[in-house]
Phi, psi and omega in degrees: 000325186272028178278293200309329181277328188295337161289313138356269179312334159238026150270332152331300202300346262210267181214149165301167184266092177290334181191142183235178188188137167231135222218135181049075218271192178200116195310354165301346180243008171337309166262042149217038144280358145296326210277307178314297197308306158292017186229018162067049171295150155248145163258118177269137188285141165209120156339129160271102162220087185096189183286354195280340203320306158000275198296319189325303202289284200295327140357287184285354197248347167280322165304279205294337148296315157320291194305270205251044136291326167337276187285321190238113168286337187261020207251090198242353187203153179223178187212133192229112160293076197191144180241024191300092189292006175278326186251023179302319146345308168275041129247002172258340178283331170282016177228042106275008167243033180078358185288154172257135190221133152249146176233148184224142135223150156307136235271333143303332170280334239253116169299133184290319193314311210287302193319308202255027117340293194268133207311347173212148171220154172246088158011131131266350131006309167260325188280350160290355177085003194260064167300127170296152176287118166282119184248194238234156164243096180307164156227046180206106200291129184192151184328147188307324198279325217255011191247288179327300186310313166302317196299287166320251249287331158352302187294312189272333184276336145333302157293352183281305194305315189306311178297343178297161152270300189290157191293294170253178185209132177343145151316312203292315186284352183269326158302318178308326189266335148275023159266349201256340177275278201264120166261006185254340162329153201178124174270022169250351168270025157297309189104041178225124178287335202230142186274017112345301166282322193280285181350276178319328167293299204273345174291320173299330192287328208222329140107350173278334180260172188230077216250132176174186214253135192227108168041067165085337208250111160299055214261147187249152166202179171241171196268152138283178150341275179304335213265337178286335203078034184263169189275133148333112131345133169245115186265130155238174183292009172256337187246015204267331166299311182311319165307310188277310194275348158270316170347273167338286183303312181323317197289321194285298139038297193275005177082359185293106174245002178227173157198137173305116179309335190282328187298320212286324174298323163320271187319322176295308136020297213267338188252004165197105176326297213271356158012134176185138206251012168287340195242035158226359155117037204208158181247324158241178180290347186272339178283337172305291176312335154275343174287298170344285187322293162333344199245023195067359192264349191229160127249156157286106186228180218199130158267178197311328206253358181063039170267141150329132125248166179230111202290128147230172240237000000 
């Protein structure tokens, strides 16, 4: 469920969802039937007979993305959960009718043909977030309940801020887009009259957002590092296994049993800026991954397409 929603989430953040559709749903899949359903899915149905179900379901899921491409002018973009090189095809007739198509899978599934087909494609790997926590120093003593809740929406207006291109954005559009996640949202149950005021609470409480007034104008941003005064995090050749190997439990965690090497330097990366694979004693990323291997936490294995993957252990 928490896969389904960080895709959810990060198509939100983006636009609403005019129609959603899910192709080979099963009662096995059962709890993520509240998520769908509020997020206004249809389910297509498909018969079990023989080995075709397979093809049945992507067969019906390239028609019904034809139809409405077609068919709903207002429909401008699509997001195809699949890492699937069957459908490269339905994605070059949608970016020849002008459509924007994302694609998301896993790194282990995910066809290069398929990747660089689509105008964006995403890891889910990366779009779960599962990155280790750093972790935050309040700077305000508050209820346990009342800190966890601030903490989450803290957390999402972050990840909305991460998906911008630009370093800030109206106050006004970043509430509209966390309306679009949380539609139950409400700034007085924060203890706040204005989403101004709540703002300014949690940039002060958490040290991430960037807040100020531009001609009349709210504008949000996020802080660096430096600008909170935190010390920049560092690997060295003493503490850089211990890195990598909560990392590695974050991915297991996460339901992950394969991951693209290029995701795990991406993560490393995002929790320790200045990274590099000379200043833990290595000359490229693939020698990381073999002392990994040595140490019992990865194997090392090569899919059909000779991409590097990494079991992990």
């Amino acid at each position: 469920m928490a896969t389904l929603r960080s895709i959810l989430e990060k198509v939100k953040i983006r636009a609403d969802i005019l129609l959603g559709k899910v192709y080979g749903y099963t009662d096995k899949f059962g709890d993520l039937k509240e998520v769908l359903l509020s997020n206004t899915f249809t389910v297509v149905p498909s018969l079990r007979y023989g080995i075709s179900q397979k093809n049945n379901a992507d067969i019906q899921l390239v028609i019904d993305a034809l139809e409405v491409a077609y068919k709903n002018k207002l429909i401008d973009s699509f997001c195809i959960v699949s890492g699937d090189s069957d459908y490269t095809p339905l994605v070059g007739k949608l970016k020849s009718m002008g459509k924007f198509v994302l694609g998301i899978s896993r790194s282990e599934a995910a066809s290069n043909i398929f990747i660089n087909a689509c105008n964006e494609f995403q890891f889910l790997e990366s779009v779960g977030k599962r990155n280790v926590e750093k972790p935050k120093r309040q700077k305000a003593s508050v209820s346990t309940e009342e800190a966890a809740d601030e903490s989450e929406l803290n957390k999402l207006l972050t990840t909305v801020l991460e998906e911008q291109d630009q370093d800030e954005i109206y106050a006004s559009e970043l509430k509209e887009t966390l309306l679009r996640l949380r539609p139950d949202f409400n700034e007085k149950a924060y203890g706040c009259a204005t989403f101004f005021k709540l703002l300014t609470k949690l940039a002060n409480r958490f040290g991430d957002l960037r807040v100020h007034n531009d001609n009349f104008n709210v504008m949000v941003g996020l802080n660096n590092a430096s600008d909170n005064g935190e010390t920049i995090p560092q690997l060295t050749r003493e503490n850089w296994k211990e890195a990598f190997a909560a990392q590695i439990r974050a991915y297991k965690e996460g339901g992950f049993d394969r991951v693209n090497p290029s995701i795990l330097k991406a993560d490393i990366i995002t929790a320790y800026p200045d990274f590099t694979e000379r200043a833990i004693g290595f000359k490229r990323f693939s020698d990381v991954m073999k002392q990994l291997e040595k140490d019992g936490l990865v194997i090392v294995e090569m899919d059909e397409q000779k991409t590097m993957l990494i079991k992990l252990l």
